[in-house]
N, C-alpha and C positions, 0 to 999 in steps of 0.2 A: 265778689269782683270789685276789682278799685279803679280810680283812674278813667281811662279812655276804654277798658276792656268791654266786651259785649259776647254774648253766644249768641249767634244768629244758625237755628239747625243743629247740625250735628259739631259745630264748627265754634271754636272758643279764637275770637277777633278779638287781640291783645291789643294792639296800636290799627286804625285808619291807616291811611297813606299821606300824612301828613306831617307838616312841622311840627316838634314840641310837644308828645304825645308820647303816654304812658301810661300803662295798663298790666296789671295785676290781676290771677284770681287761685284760689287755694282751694282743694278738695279737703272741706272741714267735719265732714261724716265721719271721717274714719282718722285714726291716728298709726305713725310709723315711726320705727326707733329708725335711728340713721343708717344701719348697715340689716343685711339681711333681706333684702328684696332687690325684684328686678322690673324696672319701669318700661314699658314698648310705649311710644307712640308715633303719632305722623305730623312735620310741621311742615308750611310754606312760608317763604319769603318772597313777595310778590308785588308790581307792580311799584311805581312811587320814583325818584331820580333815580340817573342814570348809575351813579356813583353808592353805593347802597348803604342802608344804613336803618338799626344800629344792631340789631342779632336780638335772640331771646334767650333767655335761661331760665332752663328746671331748677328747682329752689327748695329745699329741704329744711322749710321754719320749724327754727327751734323752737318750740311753745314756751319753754321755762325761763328764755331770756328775752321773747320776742314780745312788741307790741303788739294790736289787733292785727289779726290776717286779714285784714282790707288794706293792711301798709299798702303803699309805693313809692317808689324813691322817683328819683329827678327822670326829666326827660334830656337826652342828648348823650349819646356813649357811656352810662349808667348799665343800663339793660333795665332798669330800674328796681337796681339792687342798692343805691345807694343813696342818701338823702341829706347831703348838706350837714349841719348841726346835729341832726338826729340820727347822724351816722348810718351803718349800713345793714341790710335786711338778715337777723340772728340766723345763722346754719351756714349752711352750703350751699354751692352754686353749680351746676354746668356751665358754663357760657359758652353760647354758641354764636361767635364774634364775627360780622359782616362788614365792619366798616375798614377801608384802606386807611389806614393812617401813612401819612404824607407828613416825613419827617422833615423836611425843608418846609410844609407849613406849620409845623407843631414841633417845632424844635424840643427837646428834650422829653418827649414822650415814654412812658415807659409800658404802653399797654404794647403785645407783639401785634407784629402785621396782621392781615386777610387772610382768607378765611382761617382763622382758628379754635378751636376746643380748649378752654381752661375749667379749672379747678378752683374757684374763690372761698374764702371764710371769710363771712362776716360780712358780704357785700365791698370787699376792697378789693377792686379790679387791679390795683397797681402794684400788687401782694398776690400773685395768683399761684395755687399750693402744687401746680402742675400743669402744663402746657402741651398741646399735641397738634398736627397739623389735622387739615379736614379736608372731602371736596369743597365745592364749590358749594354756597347754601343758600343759594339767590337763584337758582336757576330754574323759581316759579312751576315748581311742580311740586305735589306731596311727596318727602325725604319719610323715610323712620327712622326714628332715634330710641337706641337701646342703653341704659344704664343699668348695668350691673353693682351694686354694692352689696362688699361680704367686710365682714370684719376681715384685715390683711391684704381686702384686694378691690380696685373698683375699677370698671370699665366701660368705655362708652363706644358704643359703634355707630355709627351711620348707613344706613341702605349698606350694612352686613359688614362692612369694614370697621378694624378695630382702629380708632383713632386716636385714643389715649388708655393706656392700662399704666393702673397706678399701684407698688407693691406698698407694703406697711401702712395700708389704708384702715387709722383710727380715729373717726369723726369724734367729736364732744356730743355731750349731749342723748336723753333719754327718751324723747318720743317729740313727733313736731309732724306739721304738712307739707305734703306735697301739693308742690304750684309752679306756675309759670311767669314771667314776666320779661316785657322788652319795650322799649324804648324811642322814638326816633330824637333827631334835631334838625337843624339847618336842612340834613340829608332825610328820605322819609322812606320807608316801604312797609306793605301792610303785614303782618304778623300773624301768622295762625296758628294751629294746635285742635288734634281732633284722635281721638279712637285712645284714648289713657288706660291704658291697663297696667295693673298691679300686682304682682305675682311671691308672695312668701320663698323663699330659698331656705332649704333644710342647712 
């Protein structure tokens, strides 16, 4: 684990509920090629301003390009996929994106609006390799979240709904960890992640 993360229970506590807080952690027992499996889990977004902020993302490190899987990148609309100078966290990303961006205060933004599901490589949010809409992901209660990755096809669903299916899906890269990471700033709310299962696909 990196950053501000903690497992309290059965329960992996990425960010507090607070400002400027960033938390990482990687299941390193086991290693996964990038396509070929199917990930369940269950997150909450909970607690913290009114205005919410900043989502979490499943993260698929590439071992053969990546630094230590204790990385974490920046706190504040990162997810803490991305870190200044030392660029952005090797593989893939889900992002599961909570903050409203408010284009009359952040004029030229290119991240999309609330709530939505991207695709990143490489930790570059303003590069995202596919976009989909979502429910609501603040609504303080445990959600599941399912990723599907095949070579030719990746999919992510929410509490059963498919909210991005991606065709011609061919990641880089030969084997790396699965983790999670998310972020807050200015805006804060607590970040969870609990019940990770990993399932081989023939």
């Amino acid at each position: 684990m990196a950053g501000n993360a903690e497992q309290i229970g059965e329960v992996l506590v990425l960010t507090p509920p607070m400002r400027s807080m960033v938390g990482a952690a990687f299941a390193t027992h086991e290693e996964w090629p990038p396509s070929g499996w199917e990930l369940s889990t269950e997150f909450r977004i909970r607690d913290g301003t009114d205005r919410r902020a900043d989502g979490i993302a499943m993260v698929w490190l590439d071992l053969d390009r990546a630094g230590p899987p204790e990385w974490s990148g920046w706190a504040g609309g990162c997810m803490g996929l991305w870190n200044g100078d030392a660029g952005g966290m090797t593989g893939w990303a889900i992002e599961l994106d909570t903050f409203h961006n408010d284009v009359e205060e952040l004029p030229g933004i290119v991240d999309p609006d609330y709530p939505h599901v991207s695709v990143i490589l490489d930790g570059d949010l303003t590069q995202p390799l596919a976009v989909g809409g979502a429910p609501m992901l603040d609504e303080s209660q445990w959600q599941r979240l399912v990723v599907q990755s095949r070579t030719g096809h990746l999919e992510v669903r929410i509490d059963g709904a498919s909210v991005l299916d991606l065709e011609d899906w061919n990641p880089p890269g030969d084997r790396g960890y699965i983790g999670f990471s998310a972020s807050t700033g200015q805006l804060y709310n607590r970040h969870e992640v609990r019940t990770v299962r990993m399932t081989a696909l023939p």
